[in-house]
C-alpha distance (Angstrom), angle and dihedral (degrees) to the residues before:
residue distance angle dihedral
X1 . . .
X2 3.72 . .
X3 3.84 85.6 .
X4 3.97 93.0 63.3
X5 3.81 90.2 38.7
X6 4.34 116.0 102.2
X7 3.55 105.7 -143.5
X8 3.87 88.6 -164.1
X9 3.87 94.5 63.7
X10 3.95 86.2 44.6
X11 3.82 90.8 53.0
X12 3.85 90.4 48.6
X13 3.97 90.7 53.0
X14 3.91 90.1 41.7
X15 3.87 84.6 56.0
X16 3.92 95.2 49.2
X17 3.98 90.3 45.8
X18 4.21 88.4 52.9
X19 4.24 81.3 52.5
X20 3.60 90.7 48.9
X21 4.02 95.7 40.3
X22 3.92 83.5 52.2
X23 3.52 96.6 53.7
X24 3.74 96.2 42.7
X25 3.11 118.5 -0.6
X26 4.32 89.3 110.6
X27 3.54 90.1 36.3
X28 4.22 118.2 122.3
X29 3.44 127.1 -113.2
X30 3.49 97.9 -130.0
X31 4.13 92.9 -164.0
X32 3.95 90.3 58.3
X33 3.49 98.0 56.6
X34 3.65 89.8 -165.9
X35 4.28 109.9 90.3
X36 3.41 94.0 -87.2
X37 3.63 115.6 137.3
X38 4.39 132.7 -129.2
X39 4.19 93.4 -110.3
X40 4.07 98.6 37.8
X41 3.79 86.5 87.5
X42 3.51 88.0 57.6
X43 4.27 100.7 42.5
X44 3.55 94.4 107.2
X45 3.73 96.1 61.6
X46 4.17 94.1 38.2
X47 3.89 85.0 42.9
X48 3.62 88.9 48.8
X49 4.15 92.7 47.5
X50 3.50 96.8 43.3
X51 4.04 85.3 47.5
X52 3.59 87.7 58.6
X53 3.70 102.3 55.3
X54 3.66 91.9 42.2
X55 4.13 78.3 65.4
X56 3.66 91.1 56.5
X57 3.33 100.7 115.4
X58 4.09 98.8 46.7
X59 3.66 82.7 49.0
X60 4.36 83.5 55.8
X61 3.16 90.5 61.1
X62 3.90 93.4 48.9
X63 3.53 96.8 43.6
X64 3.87 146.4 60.7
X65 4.31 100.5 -75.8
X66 3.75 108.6 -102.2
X67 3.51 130.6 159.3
X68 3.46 93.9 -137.5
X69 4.05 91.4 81.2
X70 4.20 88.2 57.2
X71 4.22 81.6 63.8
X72 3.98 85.4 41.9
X73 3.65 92.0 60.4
X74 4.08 95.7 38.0
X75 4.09 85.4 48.9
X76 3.83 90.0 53.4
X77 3.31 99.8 51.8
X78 3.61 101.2 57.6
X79 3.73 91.0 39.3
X80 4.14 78.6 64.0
X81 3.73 95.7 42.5
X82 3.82 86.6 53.8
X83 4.01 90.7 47.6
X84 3.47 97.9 48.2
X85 3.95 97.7 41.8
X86 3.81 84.6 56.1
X87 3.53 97.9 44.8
X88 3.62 98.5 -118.3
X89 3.92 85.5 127.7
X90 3.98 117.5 58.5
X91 3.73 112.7 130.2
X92 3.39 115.3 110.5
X93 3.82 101.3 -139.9
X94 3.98 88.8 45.3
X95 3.76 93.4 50.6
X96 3.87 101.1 51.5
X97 3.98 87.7 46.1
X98 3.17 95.4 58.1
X99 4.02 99.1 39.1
X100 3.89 85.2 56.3
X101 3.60 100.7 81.6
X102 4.16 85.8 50.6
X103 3.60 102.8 50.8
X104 3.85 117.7 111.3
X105 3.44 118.5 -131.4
X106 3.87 123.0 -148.7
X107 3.94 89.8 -97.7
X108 3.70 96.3 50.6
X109 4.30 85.3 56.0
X110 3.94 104.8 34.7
X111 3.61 114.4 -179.1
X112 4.14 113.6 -93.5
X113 3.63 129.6 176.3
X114 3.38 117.1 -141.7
X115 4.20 123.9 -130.5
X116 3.97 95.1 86.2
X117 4.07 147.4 17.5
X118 3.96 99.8 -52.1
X119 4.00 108.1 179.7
X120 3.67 91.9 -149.1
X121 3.78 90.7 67.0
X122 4.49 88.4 58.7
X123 3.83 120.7 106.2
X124 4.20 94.0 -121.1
X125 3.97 126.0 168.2
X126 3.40 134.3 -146.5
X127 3.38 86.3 -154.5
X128 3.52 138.5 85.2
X129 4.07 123.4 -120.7
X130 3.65 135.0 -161.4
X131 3.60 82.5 -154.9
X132 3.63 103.6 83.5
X133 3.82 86.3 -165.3
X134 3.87 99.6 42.0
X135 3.71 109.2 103.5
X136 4.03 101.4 -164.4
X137 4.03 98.9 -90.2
X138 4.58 84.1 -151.9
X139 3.54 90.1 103.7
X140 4.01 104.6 38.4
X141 3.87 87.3 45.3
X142 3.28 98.6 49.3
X143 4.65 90.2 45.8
X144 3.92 85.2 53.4
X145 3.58 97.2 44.4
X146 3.79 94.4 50.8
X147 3.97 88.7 45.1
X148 3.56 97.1 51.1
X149 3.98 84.6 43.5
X150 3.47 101.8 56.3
X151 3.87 93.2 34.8
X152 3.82 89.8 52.7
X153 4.45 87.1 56.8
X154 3.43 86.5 38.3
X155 4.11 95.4 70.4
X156 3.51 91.0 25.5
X157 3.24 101.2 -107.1
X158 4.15 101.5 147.3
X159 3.33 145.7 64.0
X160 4.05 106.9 -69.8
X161 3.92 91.2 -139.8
X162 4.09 96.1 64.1
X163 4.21 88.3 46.1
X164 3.53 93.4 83.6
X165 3.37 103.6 44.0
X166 3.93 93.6 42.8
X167 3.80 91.8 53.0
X168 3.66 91.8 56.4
X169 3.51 90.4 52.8
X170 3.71 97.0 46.5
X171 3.69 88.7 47.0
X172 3.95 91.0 60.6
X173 4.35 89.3 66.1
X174 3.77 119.4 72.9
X175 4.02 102.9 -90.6
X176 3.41 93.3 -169.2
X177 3.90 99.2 53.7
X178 3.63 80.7 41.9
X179 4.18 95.6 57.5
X180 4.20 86.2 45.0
X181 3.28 94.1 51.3
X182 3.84 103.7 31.9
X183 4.26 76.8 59.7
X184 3.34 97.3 51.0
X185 4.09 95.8 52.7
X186 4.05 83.0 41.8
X187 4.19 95.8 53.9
X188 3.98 79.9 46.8
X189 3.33 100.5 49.6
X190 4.46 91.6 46.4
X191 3.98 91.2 58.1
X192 3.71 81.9 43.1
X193 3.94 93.7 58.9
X194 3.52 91.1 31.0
X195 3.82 90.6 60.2
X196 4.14 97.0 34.7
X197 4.05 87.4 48.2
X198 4.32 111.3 115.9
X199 3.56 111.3 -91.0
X200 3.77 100.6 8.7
X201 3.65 133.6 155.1
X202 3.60 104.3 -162.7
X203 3.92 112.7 103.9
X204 3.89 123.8 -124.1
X205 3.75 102.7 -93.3
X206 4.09 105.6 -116.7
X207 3.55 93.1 -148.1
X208 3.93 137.2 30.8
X209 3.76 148.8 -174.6
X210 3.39 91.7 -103.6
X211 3.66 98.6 35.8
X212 3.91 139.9 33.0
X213 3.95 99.9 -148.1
X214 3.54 127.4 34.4
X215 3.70 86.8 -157.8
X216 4.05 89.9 55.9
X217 3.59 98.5 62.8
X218 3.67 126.5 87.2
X219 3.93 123.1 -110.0
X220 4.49 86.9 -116.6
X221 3.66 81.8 48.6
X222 3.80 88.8 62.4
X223 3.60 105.2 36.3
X224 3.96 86.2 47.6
X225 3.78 91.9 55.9
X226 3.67 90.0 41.5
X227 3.77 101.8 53.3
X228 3.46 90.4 35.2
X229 3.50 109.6 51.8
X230 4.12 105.1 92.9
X231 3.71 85.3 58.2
X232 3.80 98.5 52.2
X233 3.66 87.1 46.4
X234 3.62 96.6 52.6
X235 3.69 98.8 43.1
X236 3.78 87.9 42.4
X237 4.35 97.7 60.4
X238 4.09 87.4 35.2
X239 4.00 89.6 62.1
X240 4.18 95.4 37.7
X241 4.09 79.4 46.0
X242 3.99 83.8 52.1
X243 3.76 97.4 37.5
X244 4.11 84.2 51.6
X245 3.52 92.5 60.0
X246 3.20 109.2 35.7
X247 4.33 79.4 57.8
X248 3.95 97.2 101.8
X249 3.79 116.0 -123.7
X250 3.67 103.2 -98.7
X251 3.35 94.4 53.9
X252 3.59 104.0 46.6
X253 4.15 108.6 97.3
């Protein structure tokens, strides 16, 4: 049962199987002969482990609260990343299944203006943590993912046969929210760097956009804002760029 499962130990094998679909997961099986590659024997079972993570956080709710299934989540979403920039993804029906669980709906992405302390823009949970320090990594996970998604079709880099059906999912979540808050976790995540660089002056900033406490937030937390904050900022002006022009004329002020 999910009960008896440890989400940990799952994360920890999700992280060796993105090593492994790294190293091969493009590689030729030489014995085929016929373009298939060494792991597509094996996609059902990676699809099926990957699917599972991505359902970390219904299986939160179903469960005994552990932190562990925030790490889950964050560990299946770059296992997909890493199967879909390779390719090893491209059925239709498989990919929108398993971009379900990352979409962001219009509550997860409320609309903030920036100039002050807006709420909306915090990393809460509705869940609750025996990690006193874990903030739930659903949210960030899901930001980065859809950044480095959308940056990755944006140069081209992917297989042309998964665009299509990936922008029609990522059209169904609020782009918008997504841009605000995709900026928010990015400005965080500079003055992070900035601060954590070698040799630097600048003091850790106690308190955030997307957080109240420094001190509340979880070490992966950090380094997650941290190394992904020039790809939230990207993705996050290209979609208010988009969102501009797609405003038509007489309503633009």
């Amino acid at each position: 049962s999910n009960n008896s499962e440890l989400p940990s130990v799952q994360a920890s094998g999700l992280r060796f199987l993105i090593t492994v679909l790294k190293a091969f997961g493009e590689e030729l099986d030489a014995s085929t002969n016929d373009g298939t590659t060494v792991l597509e024997q094996y996609s059902s079972q990676i699809i099926s482990a990957v699917r599972h993570a991505l359902n970390a956080e219904s299986l939160l709710e179903e469960s005994v609260a552990s932190s562990g299934f925030h790490r889950l989540f964050a560990a299946g979403c770059e296992a997909l990343f890493v199967m879909m920039k390779g390719g090893f993804v491209s059925e239709p029906v498989v990919i929108r299944r398993l971009l379900q669980p990352i979409l962001l709906a219009s509550e997860d992405v409320p609309f903030a203006a920036f100039g002050g302390k807006d709420e909306k823009l915090l990393m809460k949970s509705n869940h609750v943590t025996d990690d006193t320090r874990s903030f739930p990594m659903f949210r960030l996970s899901k930001l980065c993912f859809a950044a480095r998604l959308s940056m990755m079709i944006e140069v081209g880099d992917m297989n042309q046969s998964a665009v299509s059906v990936i922008n029609r999912e990522l059209e169904k979540d609020d782009e918008v929210g997504r841009a605000i808050h995709s900026a928010a976790a990015a400005i965080d995540g500079f003055l992070l760097s900035r601060a954590s660089s070698e040799h630097s002056r600048v003091r850790f900033p106690s308190t955030g956009l997307t957080y109240a406490n420094l001190t509340d937030v979880d070490e992966l937390i950090l380094d997650e804002l941290v190394e992904n904050w020039p790809v939230l900022a990207t993705s996050s002006v290209v979609s208010i760029l988009k969102a501009i022009k797609d405003v038509p004329e007489e309503n633009e002020q």
